[in-house]
N, CA, C and O atoms as a GROMACS GRO file, in nm:
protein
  572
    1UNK      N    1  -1.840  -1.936  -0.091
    1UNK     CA    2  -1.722  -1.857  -0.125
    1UNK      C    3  -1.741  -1.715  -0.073
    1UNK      O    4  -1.858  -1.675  -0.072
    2UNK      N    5  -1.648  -1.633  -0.029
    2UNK     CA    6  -1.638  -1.497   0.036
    2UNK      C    7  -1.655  -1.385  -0.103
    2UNK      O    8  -1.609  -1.381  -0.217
    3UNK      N    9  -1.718  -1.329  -0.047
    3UNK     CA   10  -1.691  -1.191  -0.158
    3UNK      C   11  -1.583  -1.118  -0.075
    3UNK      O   12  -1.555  -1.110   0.044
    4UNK      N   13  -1.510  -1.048  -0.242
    4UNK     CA   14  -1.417  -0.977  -0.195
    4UNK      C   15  -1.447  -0.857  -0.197
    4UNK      O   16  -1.486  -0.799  -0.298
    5UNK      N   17  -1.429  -0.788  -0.049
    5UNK     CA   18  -1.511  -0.627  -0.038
    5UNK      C   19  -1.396  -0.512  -0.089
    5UNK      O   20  -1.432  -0.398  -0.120
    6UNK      N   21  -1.286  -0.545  -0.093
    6UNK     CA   22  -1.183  -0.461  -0.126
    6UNK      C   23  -1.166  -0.414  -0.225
    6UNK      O   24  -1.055  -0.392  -0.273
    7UNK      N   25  -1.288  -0.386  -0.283
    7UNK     CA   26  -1.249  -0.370  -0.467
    7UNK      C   27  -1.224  -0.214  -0.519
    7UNK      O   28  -1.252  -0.111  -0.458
    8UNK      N   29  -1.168  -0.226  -0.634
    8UNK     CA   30  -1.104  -0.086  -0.691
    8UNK      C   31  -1.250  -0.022  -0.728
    8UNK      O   32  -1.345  -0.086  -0.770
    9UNK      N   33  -1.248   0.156  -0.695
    9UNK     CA   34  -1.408   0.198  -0.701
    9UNK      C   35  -1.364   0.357  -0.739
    9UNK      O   36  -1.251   0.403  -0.719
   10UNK      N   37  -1.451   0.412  -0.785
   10UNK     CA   38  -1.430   0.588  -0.851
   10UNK      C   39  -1.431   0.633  -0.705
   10UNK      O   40  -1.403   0.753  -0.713
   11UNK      N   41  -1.440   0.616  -0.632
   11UNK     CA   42  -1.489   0.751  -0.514
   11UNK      C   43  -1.307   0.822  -0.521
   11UNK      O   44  -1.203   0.773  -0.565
   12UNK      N   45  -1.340   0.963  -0.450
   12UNK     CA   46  -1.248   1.035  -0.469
   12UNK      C   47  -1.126   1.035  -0.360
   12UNK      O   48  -1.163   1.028  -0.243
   13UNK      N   49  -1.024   1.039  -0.377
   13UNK     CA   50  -0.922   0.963  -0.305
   13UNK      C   51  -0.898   1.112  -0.237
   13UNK      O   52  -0.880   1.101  -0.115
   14UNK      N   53  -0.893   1.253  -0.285
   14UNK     CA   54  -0.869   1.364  -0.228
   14UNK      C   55  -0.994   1.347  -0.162
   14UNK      O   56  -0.968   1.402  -0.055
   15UNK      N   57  -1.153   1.296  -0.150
   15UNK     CA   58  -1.223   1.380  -0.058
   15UNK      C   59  -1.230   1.242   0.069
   15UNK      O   60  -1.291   1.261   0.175
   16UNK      N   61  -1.171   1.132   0.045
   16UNK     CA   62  -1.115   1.037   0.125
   16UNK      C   63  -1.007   1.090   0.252
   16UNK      O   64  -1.008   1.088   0.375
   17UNK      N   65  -0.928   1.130   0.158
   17UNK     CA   66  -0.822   1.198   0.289
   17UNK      C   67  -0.821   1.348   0.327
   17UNK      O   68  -0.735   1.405   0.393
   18UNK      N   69  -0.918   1.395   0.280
   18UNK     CA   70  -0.957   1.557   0.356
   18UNK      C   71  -1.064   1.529   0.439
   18UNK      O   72  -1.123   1.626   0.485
   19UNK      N   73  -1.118   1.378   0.479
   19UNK     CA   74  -1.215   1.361   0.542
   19UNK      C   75  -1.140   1.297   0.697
   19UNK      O   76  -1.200   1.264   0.799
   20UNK      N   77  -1.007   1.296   0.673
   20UNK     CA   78  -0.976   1.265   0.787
   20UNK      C   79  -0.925   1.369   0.887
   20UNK      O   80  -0.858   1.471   0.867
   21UNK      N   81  -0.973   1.318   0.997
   21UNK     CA   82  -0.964   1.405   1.156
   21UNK      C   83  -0.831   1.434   1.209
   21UNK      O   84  -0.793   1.539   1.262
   22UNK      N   85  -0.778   1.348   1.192
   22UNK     CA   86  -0.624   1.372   1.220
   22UNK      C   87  -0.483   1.430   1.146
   22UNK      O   88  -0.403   1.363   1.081
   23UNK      N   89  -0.479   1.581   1.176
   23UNK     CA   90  -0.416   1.638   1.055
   23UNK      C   91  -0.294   1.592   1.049
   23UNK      O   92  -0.222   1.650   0.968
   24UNK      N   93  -0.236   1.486   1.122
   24UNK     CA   94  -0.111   1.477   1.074
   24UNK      C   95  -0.090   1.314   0.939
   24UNK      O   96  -0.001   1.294   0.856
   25UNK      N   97  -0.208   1.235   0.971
   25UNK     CA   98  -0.248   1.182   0.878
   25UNK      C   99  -0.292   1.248   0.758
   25UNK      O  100  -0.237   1.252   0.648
   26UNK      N  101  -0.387   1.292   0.794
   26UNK     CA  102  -0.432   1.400   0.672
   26UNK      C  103  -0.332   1.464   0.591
   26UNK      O  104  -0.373   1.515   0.488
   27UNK      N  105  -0.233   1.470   0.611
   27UNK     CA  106  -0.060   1.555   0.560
   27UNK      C  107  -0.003   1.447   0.513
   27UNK      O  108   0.039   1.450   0.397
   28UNK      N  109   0.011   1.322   0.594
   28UNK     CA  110   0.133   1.274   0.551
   28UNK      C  111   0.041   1.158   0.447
   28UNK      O  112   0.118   1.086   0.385
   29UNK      N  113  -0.090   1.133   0.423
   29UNK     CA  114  -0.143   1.081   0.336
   29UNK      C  115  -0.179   1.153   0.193
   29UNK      O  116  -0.187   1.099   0.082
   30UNK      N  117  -0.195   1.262   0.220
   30UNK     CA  118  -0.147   1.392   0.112
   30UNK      C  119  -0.028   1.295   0.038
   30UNK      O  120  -0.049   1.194  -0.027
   31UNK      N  121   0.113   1.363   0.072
   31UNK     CA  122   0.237   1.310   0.047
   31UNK      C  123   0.253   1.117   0.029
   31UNK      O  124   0.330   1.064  -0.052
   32UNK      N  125   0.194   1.068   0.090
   32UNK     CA  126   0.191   0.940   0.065
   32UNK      C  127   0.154   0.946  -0.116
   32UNK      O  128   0.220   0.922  -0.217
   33UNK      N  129   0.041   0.982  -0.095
   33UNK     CA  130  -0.048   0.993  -0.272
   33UNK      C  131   0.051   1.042  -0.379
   33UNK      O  132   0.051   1.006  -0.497
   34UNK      N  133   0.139   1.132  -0.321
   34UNK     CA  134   0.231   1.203  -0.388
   34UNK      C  135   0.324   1.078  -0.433
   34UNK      O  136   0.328   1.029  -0.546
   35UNK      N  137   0.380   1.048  -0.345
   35UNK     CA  138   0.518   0.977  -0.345
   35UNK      C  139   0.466   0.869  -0.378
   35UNK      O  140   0.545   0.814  -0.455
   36UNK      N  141   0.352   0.788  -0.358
   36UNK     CA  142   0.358   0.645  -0.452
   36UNK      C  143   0.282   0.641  -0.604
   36UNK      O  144   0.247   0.544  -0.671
   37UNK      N  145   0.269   0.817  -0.636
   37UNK     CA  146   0.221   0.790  -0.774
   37UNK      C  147   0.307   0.823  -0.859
   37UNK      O  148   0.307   0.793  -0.978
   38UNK      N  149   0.450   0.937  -0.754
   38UNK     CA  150   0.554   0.947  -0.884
   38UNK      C  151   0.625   0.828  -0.897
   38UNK      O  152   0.686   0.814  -1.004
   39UNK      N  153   0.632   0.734  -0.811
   39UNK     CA  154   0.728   0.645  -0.790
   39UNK      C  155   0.689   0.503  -0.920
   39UNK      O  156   0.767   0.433  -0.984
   40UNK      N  157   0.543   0.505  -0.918
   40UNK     CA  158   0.447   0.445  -0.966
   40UNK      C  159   0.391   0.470  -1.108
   40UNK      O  160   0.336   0.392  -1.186
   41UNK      N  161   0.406   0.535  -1.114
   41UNK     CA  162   0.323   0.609  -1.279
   41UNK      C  163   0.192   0.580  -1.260
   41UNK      O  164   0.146   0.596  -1.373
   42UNK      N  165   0.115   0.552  -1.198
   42UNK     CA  166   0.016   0.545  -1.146
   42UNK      C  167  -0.102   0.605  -1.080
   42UNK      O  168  -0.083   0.598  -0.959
   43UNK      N  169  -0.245   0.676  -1.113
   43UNK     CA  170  -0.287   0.741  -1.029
   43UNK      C  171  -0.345   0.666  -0.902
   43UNK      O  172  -0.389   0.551  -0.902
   44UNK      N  173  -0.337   0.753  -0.793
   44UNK     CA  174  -0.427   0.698  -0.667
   44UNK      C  175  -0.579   0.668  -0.668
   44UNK      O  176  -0.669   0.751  -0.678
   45UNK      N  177  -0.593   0.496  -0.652
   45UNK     CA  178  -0.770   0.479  -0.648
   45UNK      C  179  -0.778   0.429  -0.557
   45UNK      O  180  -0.684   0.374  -0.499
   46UNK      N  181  -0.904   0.436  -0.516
   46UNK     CA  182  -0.980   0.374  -0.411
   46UNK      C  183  -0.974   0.256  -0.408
   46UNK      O  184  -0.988   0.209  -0.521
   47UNK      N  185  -0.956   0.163  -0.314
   47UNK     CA  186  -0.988   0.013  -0.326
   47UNK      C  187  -1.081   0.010  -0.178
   47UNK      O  188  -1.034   0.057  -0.074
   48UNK      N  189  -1.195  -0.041  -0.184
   48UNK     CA  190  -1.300  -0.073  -0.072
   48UNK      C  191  -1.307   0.083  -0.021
   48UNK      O  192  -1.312   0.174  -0.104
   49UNK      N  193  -1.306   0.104   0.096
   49UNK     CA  194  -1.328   0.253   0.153
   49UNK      C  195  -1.260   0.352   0.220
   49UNK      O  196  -1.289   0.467   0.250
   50UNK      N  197  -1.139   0.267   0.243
   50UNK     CA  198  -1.032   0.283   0.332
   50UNK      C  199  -0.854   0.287   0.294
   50UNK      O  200  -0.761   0.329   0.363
   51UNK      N  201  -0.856   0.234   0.176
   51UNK     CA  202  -0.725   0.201   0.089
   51UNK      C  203  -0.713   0.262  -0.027
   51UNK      O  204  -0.786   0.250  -0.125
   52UNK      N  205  -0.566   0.365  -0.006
   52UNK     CA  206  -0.549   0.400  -0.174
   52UNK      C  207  -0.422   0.352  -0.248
   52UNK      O  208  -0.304   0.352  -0.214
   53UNK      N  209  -0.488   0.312  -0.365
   53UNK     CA  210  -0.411   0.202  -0.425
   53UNK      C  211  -0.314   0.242  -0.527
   53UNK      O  212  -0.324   0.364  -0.547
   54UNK      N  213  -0.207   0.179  -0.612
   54UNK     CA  214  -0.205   0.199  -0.701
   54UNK      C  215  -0.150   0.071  -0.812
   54UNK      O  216  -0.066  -0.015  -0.788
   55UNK      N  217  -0.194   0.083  -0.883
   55UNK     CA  218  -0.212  -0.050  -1.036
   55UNK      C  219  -0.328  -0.107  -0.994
   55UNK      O  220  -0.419  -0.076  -0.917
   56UNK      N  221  -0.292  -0.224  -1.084
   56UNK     CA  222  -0.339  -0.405  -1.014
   56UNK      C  223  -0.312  -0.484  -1.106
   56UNK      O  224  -0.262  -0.462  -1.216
   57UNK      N  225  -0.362  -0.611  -1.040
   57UNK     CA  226  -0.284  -0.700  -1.086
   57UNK      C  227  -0.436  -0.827  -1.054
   57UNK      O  228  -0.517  -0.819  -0.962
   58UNK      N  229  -0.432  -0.930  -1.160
   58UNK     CA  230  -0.530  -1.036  -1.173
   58UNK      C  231  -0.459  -1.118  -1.049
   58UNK      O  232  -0.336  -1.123  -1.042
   59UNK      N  233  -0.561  -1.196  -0.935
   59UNK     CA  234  -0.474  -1.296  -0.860
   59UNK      C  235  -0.561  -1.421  -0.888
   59UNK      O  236  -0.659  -1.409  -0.961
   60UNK      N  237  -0.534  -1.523  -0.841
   60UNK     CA  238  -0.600  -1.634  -0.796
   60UNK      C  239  -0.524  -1.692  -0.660
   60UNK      O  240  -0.405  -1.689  -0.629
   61UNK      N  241  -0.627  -1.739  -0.599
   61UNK     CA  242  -0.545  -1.843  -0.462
   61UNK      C  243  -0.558  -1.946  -0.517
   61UNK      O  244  -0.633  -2.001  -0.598
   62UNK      N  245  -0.454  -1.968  -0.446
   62UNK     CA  246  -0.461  -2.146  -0.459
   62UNK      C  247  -0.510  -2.220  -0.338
   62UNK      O  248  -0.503  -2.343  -0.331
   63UNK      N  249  -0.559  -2.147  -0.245
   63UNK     CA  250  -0.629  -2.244  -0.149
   63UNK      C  251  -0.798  -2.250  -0.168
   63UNK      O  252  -0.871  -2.327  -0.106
   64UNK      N  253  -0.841  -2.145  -0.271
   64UNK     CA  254  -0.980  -2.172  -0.269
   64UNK      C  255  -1.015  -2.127  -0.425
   64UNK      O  256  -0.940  -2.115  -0.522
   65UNK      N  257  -1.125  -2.113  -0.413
   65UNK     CA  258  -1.174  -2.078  -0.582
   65UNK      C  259  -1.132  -1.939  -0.602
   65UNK      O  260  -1.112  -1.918  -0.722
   66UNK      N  261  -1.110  -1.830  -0.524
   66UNK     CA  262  -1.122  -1.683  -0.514
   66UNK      C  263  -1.010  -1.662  -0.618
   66UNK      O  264  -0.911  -1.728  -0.647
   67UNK      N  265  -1.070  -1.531  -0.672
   67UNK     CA  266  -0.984  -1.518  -0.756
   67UNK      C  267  -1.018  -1.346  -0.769
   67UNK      O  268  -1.075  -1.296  -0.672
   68UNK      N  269  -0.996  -1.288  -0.847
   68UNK     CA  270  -0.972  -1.080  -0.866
   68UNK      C  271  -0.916  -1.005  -0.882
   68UNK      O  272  -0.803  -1.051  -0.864
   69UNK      N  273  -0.904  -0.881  -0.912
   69UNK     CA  274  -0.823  -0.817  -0.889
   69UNK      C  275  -0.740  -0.754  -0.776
   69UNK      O  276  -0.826  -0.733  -0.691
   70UNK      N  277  -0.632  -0.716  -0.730
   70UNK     CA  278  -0.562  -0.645  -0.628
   70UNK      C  279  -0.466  -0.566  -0.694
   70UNK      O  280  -0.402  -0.575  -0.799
   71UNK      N  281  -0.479  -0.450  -0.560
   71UNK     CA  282  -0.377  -0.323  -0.629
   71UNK      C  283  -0.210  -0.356  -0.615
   71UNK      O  284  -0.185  -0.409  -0.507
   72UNK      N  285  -0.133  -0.343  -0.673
   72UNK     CA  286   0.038  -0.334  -0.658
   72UNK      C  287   0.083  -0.308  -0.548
   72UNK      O  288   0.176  -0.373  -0.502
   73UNK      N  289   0.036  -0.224  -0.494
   73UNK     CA  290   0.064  -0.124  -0.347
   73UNK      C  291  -0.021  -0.003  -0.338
   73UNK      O  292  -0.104   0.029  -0.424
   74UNK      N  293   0.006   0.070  -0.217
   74UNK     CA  294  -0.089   0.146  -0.179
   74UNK      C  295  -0.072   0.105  -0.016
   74UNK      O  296  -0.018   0.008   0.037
   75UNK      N  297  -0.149   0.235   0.044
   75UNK     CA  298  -0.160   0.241   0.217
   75UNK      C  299  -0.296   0.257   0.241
   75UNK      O  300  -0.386   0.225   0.164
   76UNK      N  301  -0.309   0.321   0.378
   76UNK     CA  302  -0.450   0.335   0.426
   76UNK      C  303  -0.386   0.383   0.568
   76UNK      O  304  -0.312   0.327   0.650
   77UNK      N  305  -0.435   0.488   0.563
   77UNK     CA  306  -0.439   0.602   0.759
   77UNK      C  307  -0.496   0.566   0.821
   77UNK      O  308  -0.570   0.656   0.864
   78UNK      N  309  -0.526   0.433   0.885
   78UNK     CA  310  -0.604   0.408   0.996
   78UNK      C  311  -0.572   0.440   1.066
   78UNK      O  312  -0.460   0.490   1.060
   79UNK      N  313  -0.644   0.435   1.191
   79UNK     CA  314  -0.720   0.511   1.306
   79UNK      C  315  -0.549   0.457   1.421
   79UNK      O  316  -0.474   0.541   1.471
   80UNK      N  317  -0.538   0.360   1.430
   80UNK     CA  318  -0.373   0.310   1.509
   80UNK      C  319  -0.268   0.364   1.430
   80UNK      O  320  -0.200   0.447   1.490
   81UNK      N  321  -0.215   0.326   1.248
   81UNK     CA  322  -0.108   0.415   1.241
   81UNK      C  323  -0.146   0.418   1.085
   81UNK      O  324  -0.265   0.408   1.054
   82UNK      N  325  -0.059   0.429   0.996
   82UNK     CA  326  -0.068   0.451   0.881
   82UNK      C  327  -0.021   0.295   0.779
   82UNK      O  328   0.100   0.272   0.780
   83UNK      N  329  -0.088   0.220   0.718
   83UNK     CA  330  -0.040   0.075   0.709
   83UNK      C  331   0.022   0.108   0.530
   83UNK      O  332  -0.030   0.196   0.462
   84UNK      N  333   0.106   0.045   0.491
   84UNK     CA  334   0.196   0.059   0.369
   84UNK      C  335   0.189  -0.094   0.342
   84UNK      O  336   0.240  -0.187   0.405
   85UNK      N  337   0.089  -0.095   0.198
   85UNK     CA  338   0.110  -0.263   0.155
   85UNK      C  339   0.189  -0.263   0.087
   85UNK      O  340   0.183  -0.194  -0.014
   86UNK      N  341   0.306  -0.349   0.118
   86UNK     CA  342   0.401  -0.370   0.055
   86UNK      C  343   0.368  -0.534   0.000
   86UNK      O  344   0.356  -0.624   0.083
   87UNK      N  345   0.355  -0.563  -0.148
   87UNK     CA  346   0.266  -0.697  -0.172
   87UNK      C  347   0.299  -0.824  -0.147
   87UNK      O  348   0.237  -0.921  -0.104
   88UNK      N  349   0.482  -0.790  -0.205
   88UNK     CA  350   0.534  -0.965  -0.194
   88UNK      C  351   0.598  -0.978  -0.078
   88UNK      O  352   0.681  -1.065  -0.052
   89UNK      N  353   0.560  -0.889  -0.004
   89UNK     CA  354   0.611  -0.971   0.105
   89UNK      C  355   0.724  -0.834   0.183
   89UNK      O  356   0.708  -0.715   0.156
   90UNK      N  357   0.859  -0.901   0.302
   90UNK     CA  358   0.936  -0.829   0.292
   90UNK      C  359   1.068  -0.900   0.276
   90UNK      O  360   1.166  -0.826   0.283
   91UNK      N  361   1.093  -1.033   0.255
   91UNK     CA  362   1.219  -1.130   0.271
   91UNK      C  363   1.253  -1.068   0.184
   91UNK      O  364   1.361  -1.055   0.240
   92UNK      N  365   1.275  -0.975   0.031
   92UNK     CA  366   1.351  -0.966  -0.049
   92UNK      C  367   1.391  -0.787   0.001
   92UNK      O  368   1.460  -0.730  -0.083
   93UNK      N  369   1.366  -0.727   0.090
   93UNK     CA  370   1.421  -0.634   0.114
   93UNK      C  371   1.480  -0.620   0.272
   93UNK      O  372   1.506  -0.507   0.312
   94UNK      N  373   1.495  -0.710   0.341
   94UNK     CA  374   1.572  -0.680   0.430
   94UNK      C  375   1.678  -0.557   0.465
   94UNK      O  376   1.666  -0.469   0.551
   95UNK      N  377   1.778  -0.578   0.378
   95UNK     CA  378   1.837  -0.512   0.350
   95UNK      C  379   1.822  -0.321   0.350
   95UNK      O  380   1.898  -0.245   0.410
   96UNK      N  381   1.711  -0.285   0.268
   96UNK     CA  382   1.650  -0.194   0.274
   96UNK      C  383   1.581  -0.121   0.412
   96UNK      O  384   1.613  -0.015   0.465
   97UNK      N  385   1.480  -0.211   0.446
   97UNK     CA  386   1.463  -0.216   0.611
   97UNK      C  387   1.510  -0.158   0.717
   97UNK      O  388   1.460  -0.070   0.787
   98UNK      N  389   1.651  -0.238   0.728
   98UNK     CA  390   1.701  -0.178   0.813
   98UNK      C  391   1.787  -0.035   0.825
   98UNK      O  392   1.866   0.009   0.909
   99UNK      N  393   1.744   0.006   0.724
   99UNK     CA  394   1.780   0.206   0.715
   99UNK      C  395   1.653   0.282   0.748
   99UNK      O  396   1.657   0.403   0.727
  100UNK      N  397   1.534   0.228   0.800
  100UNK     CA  398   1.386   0.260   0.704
  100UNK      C  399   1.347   0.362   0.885
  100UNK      O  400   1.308   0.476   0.862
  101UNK      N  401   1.352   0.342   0.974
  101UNK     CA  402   1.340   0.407   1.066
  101UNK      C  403   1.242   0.319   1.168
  101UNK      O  404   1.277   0.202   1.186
  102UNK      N  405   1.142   0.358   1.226
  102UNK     CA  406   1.019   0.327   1.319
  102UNK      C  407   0.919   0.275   1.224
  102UNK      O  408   0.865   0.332   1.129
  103UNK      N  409   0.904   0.145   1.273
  103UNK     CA  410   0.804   0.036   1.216
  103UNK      C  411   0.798  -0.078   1.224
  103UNK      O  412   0.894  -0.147   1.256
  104UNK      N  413   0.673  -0.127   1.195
  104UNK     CA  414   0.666  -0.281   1.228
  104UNK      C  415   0.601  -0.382   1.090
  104UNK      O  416   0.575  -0.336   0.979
  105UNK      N  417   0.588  -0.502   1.124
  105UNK     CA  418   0.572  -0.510   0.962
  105UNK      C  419   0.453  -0.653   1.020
  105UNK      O  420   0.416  -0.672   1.136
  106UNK      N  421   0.407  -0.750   0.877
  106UNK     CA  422   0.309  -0.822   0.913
  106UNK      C  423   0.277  -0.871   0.749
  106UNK      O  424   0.222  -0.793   0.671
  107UNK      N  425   0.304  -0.958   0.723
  107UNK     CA  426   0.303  -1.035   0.610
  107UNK      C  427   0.311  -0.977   0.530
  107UNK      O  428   0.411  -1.012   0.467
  108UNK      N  429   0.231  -0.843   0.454
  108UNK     CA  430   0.266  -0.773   0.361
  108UNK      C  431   0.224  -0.642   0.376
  108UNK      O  432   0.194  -0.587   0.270
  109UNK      N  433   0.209  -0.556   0.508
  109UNK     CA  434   0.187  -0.447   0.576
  109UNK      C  435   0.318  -0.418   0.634
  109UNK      O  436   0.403  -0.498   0.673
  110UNK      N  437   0.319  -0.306   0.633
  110UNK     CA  438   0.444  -0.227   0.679
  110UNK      C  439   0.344  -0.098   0.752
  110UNK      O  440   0.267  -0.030   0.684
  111UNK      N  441   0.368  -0.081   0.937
  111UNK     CA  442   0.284  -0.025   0.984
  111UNK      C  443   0.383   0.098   1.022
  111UNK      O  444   0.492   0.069   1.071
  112UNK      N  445   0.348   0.242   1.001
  112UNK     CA  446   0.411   0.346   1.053
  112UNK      C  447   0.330   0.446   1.139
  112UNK      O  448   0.213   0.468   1.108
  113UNK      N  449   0.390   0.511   1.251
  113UNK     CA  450   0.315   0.606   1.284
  113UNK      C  451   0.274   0.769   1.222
  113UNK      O  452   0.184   0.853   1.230
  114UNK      N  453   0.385   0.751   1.168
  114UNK     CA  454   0.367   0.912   1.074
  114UNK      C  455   0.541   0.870   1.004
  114UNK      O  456   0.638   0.801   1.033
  115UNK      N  457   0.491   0.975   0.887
  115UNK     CA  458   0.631   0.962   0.822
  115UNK      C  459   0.776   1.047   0.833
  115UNK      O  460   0.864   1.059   0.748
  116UNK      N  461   0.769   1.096   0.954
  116UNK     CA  462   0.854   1.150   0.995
  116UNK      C  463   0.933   1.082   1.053
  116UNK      O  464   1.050   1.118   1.064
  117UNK      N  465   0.871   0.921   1.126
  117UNK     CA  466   0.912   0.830   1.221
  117UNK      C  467   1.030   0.705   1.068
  117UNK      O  468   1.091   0.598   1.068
  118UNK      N  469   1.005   0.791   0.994
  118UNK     CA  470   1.086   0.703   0.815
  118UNK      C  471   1.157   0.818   0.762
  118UNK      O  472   1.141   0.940   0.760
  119UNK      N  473   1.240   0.735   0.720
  119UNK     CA  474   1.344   0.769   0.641
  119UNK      C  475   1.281   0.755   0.485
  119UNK      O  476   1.291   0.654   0.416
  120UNK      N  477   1.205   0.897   0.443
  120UNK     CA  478   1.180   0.897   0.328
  120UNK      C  479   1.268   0.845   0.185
  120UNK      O  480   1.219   0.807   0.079
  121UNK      N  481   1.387   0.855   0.215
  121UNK     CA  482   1.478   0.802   0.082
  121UNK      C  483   1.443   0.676   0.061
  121UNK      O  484   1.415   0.638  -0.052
  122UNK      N  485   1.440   0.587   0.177
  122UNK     CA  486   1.444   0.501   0.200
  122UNK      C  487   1.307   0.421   0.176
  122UNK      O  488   1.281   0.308   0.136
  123UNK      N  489   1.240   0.516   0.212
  123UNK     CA  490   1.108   0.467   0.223
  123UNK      C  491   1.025   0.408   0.050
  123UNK      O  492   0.966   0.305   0.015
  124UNK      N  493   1.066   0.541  -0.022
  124UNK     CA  494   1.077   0.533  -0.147
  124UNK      C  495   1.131   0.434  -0.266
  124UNK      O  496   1.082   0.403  -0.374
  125UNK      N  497   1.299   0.383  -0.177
  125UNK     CA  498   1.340   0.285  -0.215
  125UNK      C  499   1.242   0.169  -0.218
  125UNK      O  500   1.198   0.131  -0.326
  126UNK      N  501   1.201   0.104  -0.089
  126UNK     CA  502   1.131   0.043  -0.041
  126UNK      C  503   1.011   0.030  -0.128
  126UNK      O  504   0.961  -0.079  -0.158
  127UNK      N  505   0.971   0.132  -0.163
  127UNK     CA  506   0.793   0.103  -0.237
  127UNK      C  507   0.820   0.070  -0.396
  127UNK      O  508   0.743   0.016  -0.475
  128UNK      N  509   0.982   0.130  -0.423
  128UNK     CA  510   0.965   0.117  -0.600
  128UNK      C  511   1.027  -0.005  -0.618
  128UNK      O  512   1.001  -0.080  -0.712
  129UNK      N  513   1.113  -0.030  -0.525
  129UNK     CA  514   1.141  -0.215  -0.525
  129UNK      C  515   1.024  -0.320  -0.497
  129UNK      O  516   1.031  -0.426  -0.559
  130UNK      N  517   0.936  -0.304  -0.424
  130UNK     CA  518   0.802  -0.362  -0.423
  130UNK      C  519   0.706  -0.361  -0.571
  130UNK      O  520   0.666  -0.464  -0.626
  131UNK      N  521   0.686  -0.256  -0.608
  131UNK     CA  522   0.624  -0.250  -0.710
  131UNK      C  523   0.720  -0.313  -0.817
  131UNK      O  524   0.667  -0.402  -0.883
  132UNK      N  525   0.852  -0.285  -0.848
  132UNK     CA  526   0.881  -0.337  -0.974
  132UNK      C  527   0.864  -0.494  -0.966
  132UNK      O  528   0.852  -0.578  -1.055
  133UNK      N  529   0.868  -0.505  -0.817
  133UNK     CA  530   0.899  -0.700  -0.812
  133UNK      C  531   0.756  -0.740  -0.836
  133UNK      O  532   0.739  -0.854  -0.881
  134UNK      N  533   0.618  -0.641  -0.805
  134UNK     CA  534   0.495  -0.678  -0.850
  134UNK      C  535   0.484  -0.715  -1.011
  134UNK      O  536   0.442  -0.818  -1.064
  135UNK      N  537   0.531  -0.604  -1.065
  135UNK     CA  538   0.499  -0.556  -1.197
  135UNK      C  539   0.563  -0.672  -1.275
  135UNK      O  540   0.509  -0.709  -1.379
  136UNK      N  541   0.670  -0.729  -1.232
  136UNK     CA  542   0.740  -0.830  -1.297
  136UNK      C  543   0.713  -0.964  -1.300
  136UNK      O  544   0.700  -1.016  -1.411
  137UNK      N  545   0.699  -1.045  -1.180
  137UNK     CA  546   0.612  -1.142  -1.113
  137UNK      C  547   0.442  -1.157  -1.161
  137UNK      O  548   0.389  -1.256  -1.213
  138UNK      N  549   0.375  -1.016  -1.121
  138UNK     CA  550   0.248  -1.020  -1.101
  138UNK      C  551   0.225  -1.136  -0.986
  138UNK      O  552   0.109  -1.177  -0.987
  139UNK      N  553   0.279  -1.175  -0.921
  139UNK     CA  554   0.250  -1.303  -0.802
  139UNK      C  555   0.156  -1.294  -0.733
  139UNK      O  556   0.151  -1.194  -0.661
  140UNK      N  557   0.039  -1.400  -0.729
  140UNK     CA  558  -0.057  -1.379  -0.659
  140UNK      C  559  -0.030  -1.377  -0.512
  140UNK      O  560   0.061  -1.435  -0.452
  141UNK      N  561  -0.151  -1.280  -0.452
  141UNK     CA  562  -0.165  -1.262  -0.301
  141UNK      C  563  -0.194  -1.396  -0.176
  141UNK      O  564  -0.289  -1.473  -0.183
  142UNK      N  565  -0.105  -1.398  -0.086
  142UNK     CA  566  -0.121  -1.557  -0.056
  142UNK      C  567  -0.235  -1.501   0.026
  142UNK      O  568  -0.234  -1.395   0.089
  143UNK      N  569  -0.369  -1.618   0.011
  143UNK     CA  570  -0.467  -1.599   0.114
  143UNK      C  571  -0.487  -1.737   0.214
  143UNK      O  572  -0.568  -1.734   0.307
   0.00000   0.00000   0.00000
């Protein structure tokens, strides 16, 4: 069975993103933290080394024994663009989407280059409709 390396951890989510090189990440992950913890009631944690999260939620797969915790949502500034997990998916927001600006998407990633390339209203829409459909569901993560 795989261990899961992604796990929720104390390290500090401000010295996470003041450690990054690229100030326009560095800014708009600032504001990311902002905007998915008012949206969220939620503070920003760490999940593995690279992802800041917010909630969680118990999963199990059903294709193997694995089972754990995972966060609601949350992003991560990698090094190509800025990735936005959006959890269940995106078939129930279409709709939303297509106001949302420059981006691409991938089972439950929503990839941006900076958030200027989004329509923040929108964007917002987008993350608090994700989370409530988490919070309600709790639906496990398909692996």
């Amino acid at each position: 069975m795989n261990t899961v390396k992604t796990l929720e951890n104390d390290a500090s989510v401000t010295e996470f993103i003041n450690s990054l090189t690229d100030e326009v990440k560095k800014t708009d992950s600032f504001a990311l933290a902002e905007l998915f913890s008012k949206i969220t009631g939620e503070p920003p944690k760490m999940w593995g080394t690279s992802i800041v999260g917010f909630g969680k939620y118990h999963y199990k797969s059903e294709r193997s024994n694995q089972e754990g915790e995972c966060m609601l949502t949350g992003f991560s500034p990698r090094k190509q663009s800025i990735t936005l997990y959006i959890m269940p998916g995106f078939d129930n927001f279409t709709d939303i989407l297509t106001n949302l600006g420059k981006y691409k998407t991938a089972k439950s990633c929503l990839y941006i280059n900076k958030l200027s390339d989004v329509d923040l209203g929108v964007l917002e829409k987008l993350i608090d409709s994700s989370y409530k459909l988490m919070k309600q569901v709790q639906a496990p993560v398909a692996f």
